[in-house]
C-alpha positions as CSV (number, residue, x, y, z in Angstrom):
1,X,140.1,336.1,117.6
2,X,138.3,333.4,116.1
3,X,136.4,335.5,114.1
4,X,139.3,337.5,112.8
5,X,141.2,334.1,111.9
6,X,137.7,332.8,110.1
7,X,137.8,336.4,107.9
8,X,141.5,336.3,107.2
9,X,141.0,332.8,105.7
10,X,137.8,333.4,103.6
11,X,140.0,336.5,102.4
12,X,143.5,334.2,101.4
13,X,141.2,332.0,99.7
14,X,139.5,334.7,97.4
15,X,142.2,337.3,97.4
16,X,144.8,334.5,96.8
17,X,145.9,335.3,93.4
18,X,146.8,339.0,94.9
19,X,148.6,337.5,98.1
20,X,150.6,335.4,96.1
21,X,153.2,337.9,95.0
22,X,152.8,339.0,98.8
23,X,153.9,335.6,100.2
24,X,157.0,336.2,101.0
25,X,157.0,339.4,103.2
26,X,153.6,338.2,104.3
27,X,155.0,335.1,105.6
28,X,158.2,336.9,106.7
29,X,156.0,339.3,109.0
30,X,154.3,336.5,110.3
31,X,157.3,333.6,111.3
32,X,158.8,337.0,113.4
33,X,155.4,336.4,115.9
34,X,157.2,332.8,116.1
35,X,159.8,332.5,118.0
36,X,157.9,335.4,121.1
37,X,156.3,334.0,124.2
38,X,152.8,333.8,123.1
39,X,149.4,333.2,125.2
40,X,147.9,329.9,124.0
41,X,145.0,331.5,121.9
42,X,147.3,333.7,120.0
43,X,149.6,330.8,119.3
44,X,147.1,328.8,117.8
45,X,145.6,331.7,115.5
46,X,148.8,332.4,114.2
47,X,150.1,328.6,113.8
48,X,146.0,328.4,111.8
49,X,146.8,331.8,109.6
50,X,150.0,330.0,108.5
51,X,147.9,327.1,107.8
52,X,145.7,329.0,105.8
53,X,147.8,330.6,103.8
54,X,150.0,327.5,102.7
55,X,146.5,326.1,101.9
56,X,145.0,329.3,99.8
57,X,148.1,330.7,98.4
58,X,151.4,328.7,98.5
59,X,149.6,325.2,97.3
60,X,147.4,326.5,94.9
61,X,150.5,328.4,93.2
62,X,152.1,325.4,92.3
63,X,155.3,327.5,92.6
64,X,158.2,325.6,93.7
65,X,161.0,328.4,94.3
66,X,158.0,330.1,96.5
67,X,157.9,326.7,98.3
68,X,161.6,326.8,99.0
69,X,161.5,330.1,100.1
70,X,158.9,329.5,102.6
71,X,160.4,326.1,103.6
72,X,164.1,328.4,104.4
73,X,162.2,331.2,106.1
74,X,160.3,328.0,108.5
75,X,163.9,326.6,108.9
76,X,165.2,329.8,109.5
77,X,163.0,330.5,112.9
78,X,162.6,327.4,114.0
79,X,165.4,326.7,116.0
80,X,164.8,330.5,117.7
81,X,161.6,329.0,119.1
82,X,160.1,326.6,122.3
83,X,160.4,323.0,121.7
84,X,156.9,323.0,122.2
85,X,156.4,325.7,119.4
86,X,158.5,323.7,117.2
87,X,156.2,321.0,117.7
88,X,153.1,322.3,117.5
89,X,154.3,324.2,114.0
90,X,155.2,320.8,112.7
91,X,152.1,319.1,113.3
């Protein structure tokens, strides 16, 4: 899994300006994973891949209604989630 993660993120950081436009659903896709009982492992890759891609591609766009959007979407699924999910996505 590690491995996969450490590809996916060399890939948002050279593919970024192609993800971009892809953020949205991308991220959409992703928060869905969220709020499921997850083992501990899989948790933490996904909690790193949105890391990564609000690093490579949301930051670096500089594009604040894409911030927004991504800010609702978190809002959105949080509540659906574990307190300790909750946490661990804030930190």
């Amino acid at each position: 899994m590690n491995q996969v993660r450490s590809l996916f993120q060399k890939l948002a950081h050279d593919l970024r300006t192609t993800l971009a436009p892809e953020y949205p659903r991308v991220l959409k896709r992703l928060l869905q994973l969220l709020p499921r009982s997850l083992a501990a492992e899989a948790l933490t890759a996904l909690l790193a891949t949105f890391s990564a891609l609000f690093k490579y591609v949301l930051v670096p766009s500089v594009d604040s209604e894409l911030l927004q959007q991504a800010w609702g979407a978190f809002r959105d699924v949080l509540p659906q989630c574990h307190p300790e999910v909750q946490r661990a996505t804030a930190e």
